[in-house]
C-alpha positions as CSV (number, residue, x, y, z in Angstrom):
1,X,168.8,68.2,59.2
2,X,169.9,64.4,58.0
3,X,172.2,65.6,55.8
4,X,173.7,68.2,57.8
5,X,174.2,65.8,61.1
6,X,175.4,63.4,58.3
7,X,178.4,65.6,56.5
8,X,179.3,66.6,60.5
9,X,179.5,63.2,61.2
10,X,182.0,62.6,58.4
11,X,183.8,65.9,59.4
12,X,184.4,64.8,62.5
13,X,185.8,61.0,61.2
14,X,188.3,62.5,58.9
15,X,189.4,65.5,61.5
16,X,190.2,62.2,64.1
17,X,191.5,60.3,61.4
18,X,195.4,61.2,60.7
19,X,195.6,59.1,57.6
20,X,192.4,60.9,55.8
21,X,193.6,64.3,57.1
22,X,196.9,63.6,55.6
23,X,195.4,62.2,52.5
24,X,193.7,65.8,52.5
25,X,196.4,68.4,53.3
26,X,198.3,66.4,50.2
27,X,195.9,66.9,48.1
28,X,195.5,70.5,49.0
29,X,198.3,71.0,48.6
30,X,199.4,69.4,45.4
31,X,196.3,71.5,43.7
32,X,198.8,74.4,44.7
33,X,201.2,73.1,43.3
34,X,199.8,72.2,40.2
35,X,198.7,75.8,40.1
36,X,202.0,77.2,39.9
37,X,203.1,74.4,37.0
38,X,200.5,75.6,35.5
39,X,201.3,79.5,35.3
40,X,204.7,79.0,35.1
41,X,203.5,76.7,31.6
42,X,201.5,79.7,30.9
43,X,204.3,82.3,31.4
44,X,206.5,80.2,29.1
45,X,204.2,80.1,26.6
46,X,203.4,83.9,26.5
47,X,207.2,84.1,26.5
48,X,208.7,81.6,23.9
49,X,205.5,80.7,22.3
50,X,206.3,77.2,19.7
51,X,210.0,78.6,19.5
52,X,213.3,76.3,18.7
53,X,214.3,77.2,21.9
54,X,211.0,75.7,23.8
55,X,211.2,72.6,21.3
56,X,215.1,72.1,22.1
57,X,214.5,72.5,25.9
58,X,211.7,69.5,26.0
59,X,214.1,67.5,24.1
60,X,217.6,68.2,26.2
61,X,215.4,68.0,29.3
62,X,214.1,63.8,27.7
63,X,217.1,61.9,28.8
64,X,217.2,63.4,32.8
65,X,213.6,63.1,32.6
66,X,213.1,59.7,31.9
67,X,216.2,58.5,34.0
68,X,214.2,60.2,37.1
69,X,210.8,59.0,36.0
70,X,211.7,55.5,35.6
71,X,215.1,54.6,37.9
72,X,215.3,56.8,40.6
73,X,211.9,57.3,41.6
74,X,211.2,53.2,41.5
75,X,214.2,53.2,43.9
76,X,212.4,55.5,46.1
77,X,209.9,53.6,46.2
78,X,211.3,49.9,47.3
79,X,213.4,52.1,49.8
80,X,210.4,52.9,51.8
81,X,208.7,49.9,52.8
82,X,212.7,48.2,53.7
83,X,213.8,51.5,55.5
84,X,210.2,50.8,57.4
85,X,211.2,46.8,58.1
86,X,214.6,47.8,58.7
87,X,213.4,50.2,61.5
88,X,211.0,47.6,63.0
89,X,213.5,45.1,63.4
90,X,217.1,45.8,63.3
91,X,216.6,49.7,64.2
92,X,219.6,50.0,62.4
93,X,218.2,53.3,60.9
94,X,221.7,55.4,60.2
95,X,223.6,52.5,58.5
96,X,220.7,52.1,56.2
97,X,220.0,55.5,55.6
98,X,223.9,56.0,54.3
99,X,223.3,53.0,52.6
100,X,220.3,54.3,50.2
101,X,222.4,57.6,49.7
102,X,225.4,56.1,49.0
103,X,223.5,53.6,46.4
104,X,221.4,56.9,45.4
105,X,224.8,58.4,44.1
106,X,227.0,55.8,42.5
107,X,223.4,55.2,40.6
108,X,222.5,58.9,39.4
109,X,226.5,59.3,38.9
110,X,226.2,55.9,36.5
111,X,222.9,57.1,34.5
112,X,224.5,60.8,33.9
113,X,227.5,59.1,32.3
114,X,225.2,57.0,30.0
115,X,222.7,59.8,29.6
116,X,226.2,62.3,28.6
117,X,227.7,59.4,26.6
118,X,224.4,58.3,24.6
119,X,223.3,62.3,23.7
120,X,224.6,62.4,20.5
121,X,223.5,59.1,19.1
122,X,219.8,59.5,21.0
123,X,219.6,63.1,18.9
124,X,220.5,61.5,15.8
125,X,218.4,58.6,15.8
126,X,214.9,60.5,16.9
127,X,216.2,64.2,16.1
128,X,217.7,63.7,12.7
129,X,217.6,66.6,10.1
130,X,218.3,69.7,12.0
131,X,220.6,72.5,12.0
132,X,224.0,72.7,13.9
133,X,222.7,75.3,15.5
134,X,219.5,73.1,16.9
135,X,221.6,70.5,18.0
136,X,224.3,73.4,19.6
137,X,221.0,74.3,21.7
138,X,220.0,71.1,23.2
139,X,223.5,70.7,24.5
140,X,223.4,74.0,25.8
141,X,220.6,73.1,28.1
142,X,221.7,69.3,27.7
143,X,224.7,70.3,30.4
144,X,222.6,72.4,33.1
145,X,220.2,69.7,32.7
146,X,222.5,66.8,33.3
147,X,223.5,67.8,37.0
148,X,219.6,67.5,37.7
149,X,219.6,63.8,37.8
150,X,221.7,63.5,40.8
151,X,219.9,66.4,42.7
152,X,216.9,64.8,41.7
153,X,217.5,61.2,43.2
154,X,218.5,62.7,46.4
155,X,215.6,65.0,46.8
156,X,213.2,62.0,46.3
157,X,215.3,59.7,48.7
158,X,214.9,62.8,51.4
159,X,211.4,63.1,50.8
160,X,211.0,59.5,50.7
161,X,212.0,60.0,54.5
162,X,210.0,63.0,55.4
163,X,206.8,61.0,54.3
164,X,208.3,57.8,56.3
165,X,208.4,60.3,59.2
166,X,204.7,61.9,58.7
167,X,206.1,65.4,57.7
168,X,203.6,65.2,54.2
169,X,203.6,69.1,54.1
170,X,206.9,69.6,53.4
171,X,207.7,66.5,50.9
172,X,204.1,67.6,48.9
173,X,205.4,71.5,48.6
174,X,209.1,71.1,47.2
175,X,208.2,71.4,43.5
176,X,206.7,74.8,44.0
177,X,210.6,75.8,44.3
178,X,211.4,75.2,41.0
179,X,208.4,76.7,39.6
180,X,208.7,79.8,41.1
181,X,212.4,79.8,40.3
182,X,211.7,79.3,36.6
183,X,208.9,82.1,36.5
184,X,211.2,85.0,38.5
185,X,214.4,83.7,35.7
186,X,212.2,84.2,32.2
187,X,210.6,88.0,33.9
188,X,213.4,89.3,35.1
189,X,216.7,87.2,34.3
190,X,215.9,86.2,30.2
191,X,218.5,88.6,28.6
192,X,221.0,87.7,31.3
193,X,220.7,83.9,31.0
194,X,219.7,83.9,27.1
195,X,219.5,80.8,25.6
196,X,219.9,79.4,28.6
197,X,217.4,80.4,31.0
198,X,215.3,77.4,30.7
199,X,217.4,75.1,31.9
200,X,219.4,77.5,34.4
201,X,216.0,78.2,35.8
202,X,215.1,74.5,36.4
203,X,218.8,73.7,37.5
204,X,218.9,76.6,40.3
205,X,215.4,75.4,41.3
206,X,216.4,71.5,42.0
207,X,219.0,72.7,43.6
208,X,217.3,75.1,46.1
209,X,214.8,71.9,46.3
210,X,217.3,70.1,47.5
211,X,218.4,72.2,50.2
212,X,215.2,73.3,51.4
213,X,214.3,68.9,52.1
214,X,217.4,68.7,53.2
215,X,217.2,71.8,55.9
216,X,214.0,70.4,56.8
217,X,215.2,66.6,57.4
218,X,218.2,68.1,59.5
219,X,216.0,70.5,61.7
220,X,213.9,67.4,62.9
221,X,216.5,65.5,63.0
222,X,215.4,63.1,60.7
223,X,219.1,62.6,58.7
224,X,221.0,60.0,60.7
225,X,224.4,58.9,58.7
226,X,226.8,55.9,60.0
227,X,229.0,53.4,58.1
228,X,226.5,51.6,55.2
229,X,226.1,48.2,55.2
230,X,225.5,46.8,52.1
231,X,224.5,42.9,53.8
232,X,221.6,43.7,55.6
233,X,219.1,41.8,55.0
234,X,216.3,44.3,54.3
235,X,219.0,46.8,52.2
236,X,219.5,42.9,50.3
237,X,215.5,42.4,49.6
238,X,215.7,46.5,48.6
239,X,218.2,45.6,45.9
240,X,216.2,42.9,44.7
241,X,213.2,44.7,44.0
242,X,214.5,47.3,41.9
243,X,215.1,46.0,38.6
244,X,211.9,44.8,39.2
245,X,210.4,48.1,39.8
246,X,211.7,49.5,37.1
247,X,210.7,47.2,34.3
248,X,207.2,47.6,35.8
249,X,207.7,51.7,35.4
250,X,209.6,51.8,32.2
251,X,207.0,49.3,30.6
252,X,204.1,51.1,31.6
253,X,205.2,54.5,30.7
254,X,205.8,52.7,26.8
255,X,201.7,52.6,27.1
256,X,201.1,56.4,25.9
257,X,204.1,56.4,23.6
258,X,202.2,53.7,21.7
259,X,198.9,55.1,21.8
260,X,201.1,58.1,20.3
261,X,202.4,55.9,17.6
262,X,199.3,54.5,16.5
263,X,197.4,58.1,16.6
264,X,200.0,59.2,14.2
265,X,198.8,57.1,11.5
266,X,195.3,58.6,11.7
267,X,194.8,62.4,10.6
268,X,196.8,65.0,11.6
269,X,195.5,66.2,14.8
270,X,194.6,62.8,15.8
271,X,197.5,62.8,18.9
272,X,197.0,66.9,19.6
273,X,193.2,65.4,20.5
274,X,194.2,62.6,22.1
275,X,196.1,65.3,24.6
276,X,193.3,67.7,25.2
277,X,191.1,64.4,26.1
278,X,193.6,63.4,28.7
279,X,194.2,66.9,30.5
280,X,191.3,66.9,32.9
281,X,191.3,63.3,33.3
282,X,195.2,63.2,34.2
283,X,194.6,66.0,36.5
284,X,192.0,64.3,38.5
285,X,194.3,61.1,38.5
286,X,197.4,63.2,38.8
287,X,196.1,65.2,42.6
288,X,194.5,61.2,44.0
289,X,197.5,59.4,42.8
290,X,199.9,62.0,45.0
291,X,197.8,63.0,47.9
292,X,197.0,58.8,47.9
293,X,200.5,57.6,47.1
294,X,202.5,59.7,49.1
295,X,200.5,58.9,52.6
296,X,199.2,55.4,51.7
297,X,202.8,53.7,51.1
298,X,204.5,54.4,54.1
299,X,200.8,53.8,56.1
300,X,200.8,50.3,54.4
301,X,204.6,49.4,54.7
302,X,203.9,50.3,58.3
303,X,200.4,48.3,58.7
304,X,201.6,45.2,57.4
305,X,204.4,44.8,59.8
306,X,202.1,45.7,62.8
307,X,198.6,44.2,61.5
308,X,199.0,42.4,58.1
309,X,195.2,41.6,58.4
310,X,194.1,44.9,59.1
311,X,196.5,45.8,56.1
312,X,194.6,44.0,53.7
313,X,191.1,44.7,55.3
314,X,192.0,48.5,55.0
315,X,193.0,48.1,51.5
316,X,189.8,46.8,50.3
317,X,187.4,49.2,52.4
318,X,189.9,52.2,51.2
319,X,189.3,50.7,47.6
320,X,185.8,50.5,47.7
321,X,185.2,53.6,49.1
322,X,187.3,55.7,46.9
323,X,185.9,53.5,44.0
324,X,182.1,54.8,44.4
325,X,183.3,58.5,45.4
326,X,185.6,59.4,42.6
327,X,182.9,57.7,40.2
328,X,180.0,60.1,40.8
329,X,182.8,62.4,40.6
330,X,183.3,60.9,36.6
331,X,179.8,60.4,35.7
332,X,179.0,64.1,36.3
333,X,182.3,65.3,34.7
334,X,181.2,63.1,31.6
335,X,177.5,65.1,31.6
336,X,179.3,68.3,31.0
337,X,182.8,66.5,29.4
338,X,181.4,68.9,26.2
339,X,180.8,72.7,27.9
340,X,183.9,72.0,30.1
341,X,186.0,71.6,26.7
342,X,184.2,74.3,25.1
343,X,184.8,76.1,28.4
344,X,188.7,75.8,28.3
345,X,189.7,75.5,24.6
346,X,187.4,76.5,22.1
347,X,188.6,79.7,20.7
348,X,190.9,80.9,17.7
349,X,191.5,77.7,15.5
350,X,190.0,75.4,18.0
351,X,186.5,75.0,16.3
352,X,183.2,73.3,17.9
353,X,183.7,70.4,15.6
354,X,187.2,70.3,17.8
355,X,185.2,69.8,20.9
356,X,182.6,67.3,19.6
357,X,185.8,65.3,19.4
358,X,187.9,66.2,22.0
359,X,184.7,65.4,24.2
360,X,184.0,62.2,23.5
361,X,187.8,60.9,24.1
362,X,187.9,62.6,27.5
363,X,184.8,60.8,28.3
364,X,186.3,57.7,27.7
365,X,189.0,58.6,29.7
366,X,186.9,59.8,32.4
367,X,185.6,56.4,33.3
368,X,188.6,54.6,33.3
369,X,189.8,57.3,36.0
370,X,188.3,55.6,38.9
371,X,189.9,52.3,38.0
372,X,193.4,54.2,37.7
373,X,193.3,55.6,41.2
374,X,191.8,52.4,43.0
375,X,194.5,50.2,40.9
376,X,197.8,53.1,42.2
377,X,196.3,52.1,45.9
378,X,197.0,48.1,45.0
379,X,200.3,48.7,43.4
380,X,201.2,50.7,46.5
381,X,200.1,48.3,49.0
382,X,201.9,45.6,46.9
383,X,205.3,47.5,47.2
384,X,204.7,47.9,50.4
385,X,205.0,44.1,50.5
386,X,207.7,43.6,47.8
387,X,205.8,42.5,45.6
388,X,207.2,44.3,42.6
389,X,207.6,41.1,40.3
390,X,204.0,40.4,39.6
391,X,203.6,44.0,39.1
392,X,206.5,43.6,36.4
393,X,204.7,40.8,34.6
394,X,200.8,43.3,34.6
395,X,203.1,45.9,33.2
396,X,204.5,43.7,30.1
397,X,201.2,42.0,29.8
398,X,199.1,45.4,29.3
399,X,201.9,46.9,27.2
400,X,201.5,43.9,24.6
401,X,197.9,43.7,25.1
402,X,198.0,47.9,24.7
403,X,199.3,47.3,21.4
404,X,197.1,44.5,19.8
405,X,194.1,46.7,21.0
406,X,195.5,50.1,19.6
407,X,195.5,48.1,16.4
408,X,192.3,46.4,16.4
409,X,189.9,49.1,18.1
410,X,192.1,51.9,15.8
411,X,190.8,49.9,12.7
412,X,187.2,49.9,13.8
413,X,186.6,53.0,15.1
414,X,189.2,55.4,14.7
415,X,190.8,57.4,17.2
416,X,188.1,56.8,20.2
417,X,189.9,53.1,20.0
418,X,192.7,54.2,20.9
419,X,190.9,56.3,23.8
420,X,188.9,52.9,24.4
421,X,192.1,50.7,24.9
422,X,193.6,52.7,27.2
423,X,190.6,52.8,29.6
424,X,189.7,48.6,28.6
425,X,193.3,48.2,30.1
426,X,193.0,49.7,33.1
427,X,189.5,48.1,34.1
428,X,191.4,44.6,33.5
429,X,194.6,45.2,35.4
430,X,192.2,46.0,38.8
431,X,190.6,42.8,38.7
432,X,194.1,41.6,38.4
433,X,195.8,43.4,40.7
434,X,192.3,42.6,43.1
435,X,192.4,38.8,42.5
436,X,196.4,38.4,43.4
437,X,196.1,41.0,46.5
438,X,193.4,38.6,47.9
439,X,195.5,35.6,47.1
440,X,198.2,37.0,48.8
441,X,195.4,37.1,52.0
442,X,193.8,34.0,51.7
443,X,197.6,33.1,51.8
444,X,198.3,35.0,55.4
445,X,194.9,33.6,56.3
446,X,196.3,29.9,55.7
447,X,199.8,30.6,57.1
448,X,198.6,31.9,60.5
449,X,196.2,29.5,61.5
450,X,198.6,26.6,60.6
C-alpha cells in the first residue's frame, strides 16, 4: 500500500507540475519520433543497402549538416534566453523577432555560399580517388541539399519561439515531417526521382517542416514582424555570444571524430564497435537531452530574470534528482549490456565474440550517460545566463585532454580506452561545469546582500 500511495503521490506532483509534464510529453514524443528515423533508416537500408548512392548522399548531405549542427542551432540557442530578456524589459518583441530572422538569413545565405564555393576542394581533400561519376552524384544531391541550410535555420529560429511560448508539442513533432516524406518518396516516388530521391525526399520534407512551424506560429499568433534593430542592447549581448557558442559546439563535436581517428589505427572493426557500443547509450542521452533541453532553457532564461535564486536552487535539486534516477536506469542496463546486444545484433556475421566486445564498450558508455544528461542541464542553465565563454574554454580543454587520453588509455588497453576517455571526460567536465555554476551563486549571493 506504501508504494502504491507513494507512486500516486508522485503522479499527482508531476500532473501539477507544468515543467515535469512538459519535460514528459517531450520525451514522448521524441521516442516517436525517433521511431520514425528509425524505420525510415530501415527502409533505406532494405532499399539501397551499402550502395554509391547511400555513400554519396551521407557525404553531399556533410557540409549542410555540419553548418546546421554547429552555426545555426548555437544561434538558436543564445536567441532564446535575449528574446526572453528582451521581452522582460524592453517588450520590444517584433523588432527583435525581425531582427533574429533577418540575422537568420544573411547568415544561412553566407554559409551556403561557402558551403557551394568550398564543395569541390572539401571532396578532394577527404573524397580523393573516385570516379567522375561519384563525384557527379554528390553534386546531384549536393544542390537539393544546399537550399536546406536556410530552411533549416529558420525552422529552428520558429521553434525556438514556439518553446519560448510553451507550445513544446508542436516544436518536438516537426522532424516526423521529413521522415515520413523521405519513406512515401523511396516506396512510391524512387523511379520518378532516381538518383535523386534521397535528397528530393529530405529537401520536400524541410520544406513542409517549415511551413507546418510556421502555420502554427501564425495561428497563435506568435510571429510579430516590425523594423529590426540591430542596437538593442539584448540583440548586442545575442551577437556576442555566438562565436562563442559555436566554438564550444564545433569543438565538442571534434570529440568523436578523434575517437574515430584513433580507433582507426586499432583492427579493422575497431570504430564499427565503437558505434554499436554508443547506440543504446546515445539513445538514452539523445530522448533526456531533447525532452530536457527543449523545456529547461526557456524555463531557466525565464527563472533567472524572475528568481535568479530559485534559478540556481532548481538547477541543483533538478541535477540531483535526475542524477540518482537515470543511474539505476544505467546500472541495470549495464547487468544486461550483453543479452541486450545479443538481443539486437548478433546474427549473420555478427558473431558472440562480437558482443563480448561490443558489450563491454557500451558499458562504459553507459555510466558516463548520467553525467552527460546532468552536465546538458548546466550548459543550458549557463546559456540561459550568457555564459557561453567558459563553456568555450571546457570545450577546447576536453577536446585536448580527449586526445592525450585516446592516446595513452589506446596504448594500454585497446579500444575500451578509447570507450574509457570519452566517459573519464564527461565525469570531469560536471564537476567543472558544478564548481563555476555555484561560483556564479556564491557571486549573486555576495552581490545582493551588499
Amino acid at each position: 500500500m506504501k508504494i502504491k500511495t507513494l507512486i500516486k503521490t508522485l503522479l499527482t506532483k508531476v500532473k501539477n507540475n507544468s515543467t515535469a509534464t512538459n519535460i514528459i510529453i517531450v520525451g514522448a514524443i521524441t521516442i516517436l519520433v525517433k521511431f520514425f528515423g528509425f524505420y525510415k533508416e530501415v527502409v533505406i537500408a532494405g532499399e539501397f543497402g551499402l550502395s554509391e548512392l547511400l555513400d554519396t548522399f551521407f557525404i553531399a548531405l556533410l557540409l549542410p549538416g555540419f553548418i546546421n549542427e554547429v552555426f545555426l542551432s548555437a544561434f538558436n540557442s543564445v536567441f532564446i534566453p535575449n528574446y526572453i530578456a528582451e521581452e522582460k524589459t524592453n517588450k520590444n518583441i517584433a523588432a527583435f523577432q525581425s531582427t533574429s530572422f533577418v540575422v537568420t538569413i544573411i547568415t544561412s545565405l553566407v554559409f551556403m555560399g561557402i558551403a557551394f564555393l568550398f564543395t569541390d576542394v572539401f571532396l578532394e581533400l577527404f573524397f580523393s580517388g573516385h570516379s567522375s561519376g561519384y563525384y557527379e552524384l554528390i553534386i546531384l544531391q549536393f544542390h537539393y541539399l544546399l537550399p536546406c541550410i536556410l530552411i533549416w535555420g529558420l525552422t529552428s529560429l520558429i521553434s525556438g519561439l514556439l518553446n519560448i511560448y510553451g507550445e513544446f508539442t508542436y516544436s518536438s513533432l516537426y522532424p516526423i515531417i521529413t521522415s515520413i516524406v523521405m519513406i512515401v518518396c523511396v516506396i512510391f516516388y524512387r523511379e520518378e526521382l532516381g538518383k535523386s530521391v534521397l535528397a528530393v525526399g529530405m529537401l520536400v520534407g524541410s520544406i513542409l517542416q517549415l511551413i507546418f512551424l510556421g502555420g502554427i506560429a501564425l495561428q497563435k499568433q506568435i510571429l510579430k514582424f516590425a523594423v529590426p534593430d540591430f542596437k538593442s542592447s539584448n540583440a548586442i549581448l545575442m551577437f556576442k555570444q555566438v562565436p562563442a557558442k559555436v566554438s564550444s559546439g564545433f569543438l565538442t563535436g571534434l570529440i568523436p571524430v578523434t575517437d574515430q581517428y584513433f580507433a582507426a589505427q586499432l583492427i579493422v572493426g575497431s570504430i564499427a564497435a565503437l558505434n554499436y557500443g554508443m547506440k543504446i547509450p546515445a539513445f538514452f542521452t539523445t530522448i533526456f537531452i531533447i525532452a530536457l533541453g527543449n523545456v529547461l532553457l526557456p524555463y531557466f532564461s525565464k527563472l533567472t530574470i524572475e528568481n535568479p535564486e530559485k534559478s540556481f536552487k532548481t538547477l541543483f535539486m533538478l541535477n540531483k534528482w535526475i542524477f540518482i534516477v537515470i543511474m539505476s536506469i544505467m546500472v541495470i542496463a549495464c547487468v544486461f549490456s550483453n543479452d541486450i546486444i545479443a538481443f539486437l545484433f548478433e546474427r549473420d556475421s555478427f558473431t558472440a565474440n562480437d558482443t563480448a566486445i561490443v558489450s563491454k564498450i557500451q558499458i562504459i558508455y553507459l555510466i558516463g550517460v548520467p553525467f552527460i544528461i546532468c552536465g546538458n542541464l548546466f550548459v543550458k542553465f549557463l546559456t540561459s545566463i550568457n555564459k557561453n565563454a567558459f563553456m568555450a574554454y571546457v570545450s577546447l580543454g576536453s577536446m585536448l585532454l580527449n586526445i592525450i587520453l585516446d592516446f595513452i588509455l589506446m596504448n594500454w588497453v585497446g579500444l575500451i580506452g578509447i570507450a574509457l576517455c570519452t566517459t573519464i571526460i564527461q565525469i570531469l567536465k560536471i564537476f567543472v561545469f558544478y564548481n563555476y555554476t555555484n561560483k556564479q551563486k556564491r557571486l549573486l549571493t555576495v552581490s545582493t546582500h551588499s
